[in-house]
N, C-alpha and C positions, 0 to 999 in steps of 0.2 A: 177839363182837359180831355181833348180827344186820345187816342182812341177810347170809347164809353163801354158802359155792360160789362167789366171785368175782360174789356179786348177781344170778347169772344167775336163781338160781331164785325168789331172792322177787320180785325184779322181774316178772318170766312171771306168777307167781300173781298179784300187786297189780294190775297191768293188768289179767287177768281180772276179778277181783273188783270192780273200781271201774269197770266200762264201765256207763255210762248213768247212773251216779250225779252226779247234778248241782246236792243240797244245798251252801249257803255253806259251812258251816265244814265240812262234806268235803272242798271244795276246798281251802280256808285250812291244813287238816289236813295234806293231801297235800304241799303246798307248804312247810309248819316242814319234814314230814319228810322231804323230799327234798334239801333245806338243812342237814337232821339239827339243826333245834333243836327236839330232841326234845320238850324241857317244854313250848313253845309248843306242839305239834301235840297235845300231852296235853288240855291246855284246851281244841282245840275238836272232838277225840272226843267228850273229858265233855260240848261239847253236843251233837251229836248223839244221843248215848246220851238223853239227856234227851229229846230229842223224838220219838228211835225205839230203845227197849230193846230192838230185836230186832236190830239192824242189824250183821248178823257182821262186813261191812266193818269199821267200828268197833272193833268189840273185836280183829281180827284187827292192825290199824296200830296201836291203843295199847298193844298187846301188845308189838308188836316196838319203840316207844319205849322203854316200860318195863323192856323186857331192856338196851335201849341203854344205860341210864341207871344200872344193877346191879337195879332192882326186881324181880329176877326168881322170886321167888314170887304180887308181883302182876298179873307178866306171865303168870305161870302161869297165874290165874286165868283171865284173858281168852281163853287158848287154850282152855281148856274150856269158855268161854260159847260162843266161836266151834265147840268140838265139836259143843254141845249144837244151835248151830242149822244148820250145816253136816254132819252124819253120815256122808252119804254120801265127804265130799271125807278123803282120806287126811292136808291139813296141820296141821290140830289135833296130830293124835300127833305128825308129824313137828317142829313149833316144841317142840313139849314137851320130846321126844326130845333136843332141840338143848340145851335150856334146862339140860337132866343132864347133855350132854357138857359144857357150860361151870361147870358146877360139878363135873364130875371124879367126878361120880355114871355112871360107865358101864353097867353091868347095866344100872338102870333107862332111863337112854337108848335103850339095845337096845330093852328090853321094849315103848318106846312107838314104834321105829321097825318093830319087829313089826309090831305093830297098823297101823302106818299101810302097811305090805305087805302086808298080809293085806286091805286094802281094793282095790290096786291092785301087784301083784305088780311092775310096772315101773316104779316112779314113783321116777324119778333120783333125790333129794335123798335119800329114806331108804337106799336103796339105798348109795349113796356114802359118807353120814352113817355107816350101821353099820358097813361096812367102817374107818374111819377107829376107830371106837372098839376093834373088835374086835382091830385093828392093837394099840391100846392096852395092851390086856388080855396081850398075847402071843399070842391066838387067831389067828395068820397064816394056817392054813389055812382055817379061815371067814371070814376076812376075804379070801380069792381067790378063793372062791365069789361075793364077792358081786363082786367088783372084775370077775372073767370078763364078770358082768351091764353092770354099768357100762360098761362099753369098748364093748360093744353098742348101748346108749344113748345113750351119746354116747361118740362115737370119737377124744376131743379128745386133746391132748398132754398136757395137765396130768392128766388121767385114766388114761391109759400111764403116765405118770411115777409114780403111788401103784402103779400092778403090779408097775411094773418094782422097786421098790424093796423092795414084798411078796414077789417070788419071790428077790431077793438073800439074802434072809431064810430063807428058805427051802432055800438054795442053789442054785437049781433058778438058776444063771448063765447057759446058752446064752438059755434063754426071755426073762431079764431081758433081756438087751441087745439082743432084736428089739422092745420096748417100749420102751428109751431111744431108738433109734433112729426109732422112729417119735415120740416125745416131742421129740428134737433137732430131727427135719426140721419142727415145728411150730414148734418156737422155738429156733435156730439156736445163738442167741447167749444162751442162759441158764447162765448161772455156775453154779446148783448140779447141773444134768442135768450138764454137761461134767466137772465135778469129781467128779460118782459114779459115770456112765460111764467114765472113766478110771480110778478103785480097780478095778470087777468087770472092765475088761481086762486091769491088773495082775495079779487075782487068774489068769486063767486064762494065765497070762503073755506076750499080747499087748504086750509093752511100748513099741514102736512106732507101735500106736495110741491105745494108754495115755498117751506124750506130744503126739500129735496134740490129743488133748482139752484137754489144759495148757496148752498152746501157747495155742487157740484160748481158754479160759478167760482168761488171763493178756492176750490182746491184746484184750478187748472187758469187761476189768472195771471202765476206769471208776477211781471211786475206792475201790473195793473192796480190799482188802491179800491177804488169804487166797488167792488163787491164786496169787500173789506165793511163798509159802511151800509149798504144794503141789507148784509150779514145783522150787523151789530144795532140795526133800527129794527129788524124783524122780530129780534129777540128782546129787544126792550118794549117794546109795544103791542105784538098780537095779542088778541082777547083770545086768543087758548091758552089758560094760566099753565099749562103742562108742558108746554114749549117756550115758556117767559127763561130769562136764562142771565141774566143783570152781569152775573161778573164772567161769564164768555164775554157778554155782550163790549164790555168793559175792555177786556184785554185785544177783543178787535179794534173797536175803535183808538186805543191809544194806540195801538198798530199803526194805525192807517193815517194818523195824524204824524206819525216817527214818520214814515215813508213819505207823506207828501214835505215834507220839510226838504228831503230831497229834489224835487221837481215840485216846486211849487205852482199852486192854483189856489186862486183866491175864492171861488165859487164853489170847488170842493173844500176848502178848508171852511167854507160858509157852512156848508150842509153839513158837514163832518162835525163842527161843534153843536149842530140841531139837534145831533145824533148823541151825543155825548152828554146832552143835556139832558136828554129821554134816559137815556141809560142810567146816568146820578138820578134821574128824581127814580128809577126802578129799583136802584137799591138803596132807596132813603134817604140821598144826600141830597136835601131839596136847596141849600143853600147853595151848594155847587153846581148844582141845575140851574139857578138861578143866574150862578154867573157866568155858564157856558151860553144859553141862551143869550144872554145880554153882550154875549162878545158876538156870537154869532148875528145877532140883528145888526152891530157893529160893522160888523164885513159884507151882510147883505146892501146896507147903504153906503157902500163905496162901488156897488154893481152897477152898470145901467139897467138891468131887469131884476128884481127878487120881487118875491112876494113876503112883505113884512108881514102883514094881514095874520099868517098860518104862524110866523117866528111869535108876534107879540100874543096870541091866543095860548101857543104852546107856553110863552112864558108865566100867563095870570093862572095856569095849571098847577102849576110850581109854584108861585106864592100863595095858590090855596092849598098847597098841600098835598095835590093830590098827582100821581104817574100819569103819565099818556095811555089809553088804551085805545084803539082806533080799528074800529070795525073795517069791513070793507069796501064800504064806501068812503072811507077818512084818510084813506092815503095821502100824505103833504104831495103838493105839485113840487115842492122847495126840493125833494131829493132824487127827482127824476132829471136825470142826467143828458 
């Protein structure tokens, strides 16, 4: 859905674009679309266009209704009227660009955020926008080329956070975590930063700060469940026996199974008995592990995606007898969210 980037950037451009414009149904126009009733604001485009065919504003705002609304071939259109009279300005290509990632047309996205680079080498959105698709593709090393640029441009947290998460990918881990870090100190208390900052500290087995993060996820979530369960598989499985913790571990997760009963999800109540299972075999109830485990392979194969593979390994654990203990490179793919 248009406007993209958290609005920051079509807003910037709309203001530009509409200073000193002081036609009725420009303003009438402005006002559906900032209400977002989009079809209203269509109708008084189409007049303007009627009294001035040239007028990029115009087709620029009914463009981005139009995408609002799924019209987005005839949103297309409009970005290339708005090309044809604007050339010089890079967001023709760039709305274009957008219009292909939202249809799942990558390449071609690229191709027209190219073009709108090649107008203005620094111009955030496309910049941002490619990296995002590139990410897509699996291209992570062109897409940190361009995320490098980005962070330059704007140095924000939420722009840290797509690097950091690029070079996790990457492996390149030390670097990741001086970008969550500076993505945390912007936004303190965000639940997905603190939950994927604590996996890459896991990985390099910081696990002390690894539960700093969980902690801190788990006491500012709100009515969120999933940290609840991240909490409650950290403490039943880290190989630092000093942080092993079975009946916390316990009393979260049957938390977090009360609470999803509320708002059900079948994928979290999948993972959530993975977790549960870990937890009983951590305090000796291998038979009850056994038959969390066996319900949760149960709800994995009504998913179109799980990975049984990690459920039935963790299960042969538990009829030998023995807890989960999982270094860190053994993180299940099954509880990443």
């Amino acid at each position: 859905m248009l406007p993209s980037l958290k609005g920051t950037c079509v807003a910037a451009l709309t203001a530009v674009l509409l200073c000193g414009c002081g036609e009725l149904s420009m303003a009438a126009g402005i006002t559906d679309y900032n209400a977002k009733n989009y079809r209203e604001a269509i109708v008084h485009f189409n007049n303007v266009l009627r009294q001035n065919p040239d007028s990029s504003k115009a087709y620029l705002l009914r463009g981005h209704c139009l995408a609002n609304i799924g019209e987005r071939q005839k949103a297309a259109a409009d970005y290339r009227q708005f090309l044809r009279l604007e050339p010089a300005l890079p967001d023709g290509y760039y709305f274009l660009g957008f219009l292909h990632s939202e249809m799942g047309e990558m390449d071609k996205a690229i191709e027209q955020y190219k073009q709108a680079l090649e107008i203005n080498p620094e111009y955030f959105p496309a910049v941002y926008e490619r990296s995002s698709a590139l990410r897509s593709l699996g291209r992570d090393d062109e897409a940190l080329k361009d995320l490098d640029l980005a962070v330059q441009l704007k140095p924000e947290g939420w722009v840290y956070h797509m690097r950091a998460d690029t070079l996790v990918k990457l492996q390149r881990v030390e670097e990741s975590l001086k970008d969550y870090d500076k993505a945390i100190a912007a936004t303190p208390n965000d639940l997905e930063l603190r939950t994927e900052r604590a996996h890459v500290l896991y990985r390099r087995a910081d696990y002390a700060a690894a539960l700093a993060d969980l902690e801190a996820a788990v006491e500012n979530r709100g009515e969120v469940v999933y940290p609840l369960n991240y909490l409650a598989w950290f403490l039943a499985t880290v190989p630092q026996a000093s942080l092993r913790n079975g009946k916390r571990a316990k009393v979260l997760i049957d938390w977090a199974l009360e609470q999803e009963r509320v708002r059900p999800d079948k994928d979290f109540r999948r993972a959530a008995f993975d977790t549960k299972a870990a937890v009983l075999a951590e305090l000796g109830d291998f038979q009850g592990a056994i038959a969390a485990q066996e319900h949760s392979i149960r709800l994995a194969q009504q998913l179109p995606v799980a990975n049984l593979d990690e459920h039935k390994a963790h299960l042969a654990s538990y009829k030998a007898g023995k807890p989960l203990v999982l270094g860190p490179d053994q993180q299940p793919t099954t509880l990443i969210k």
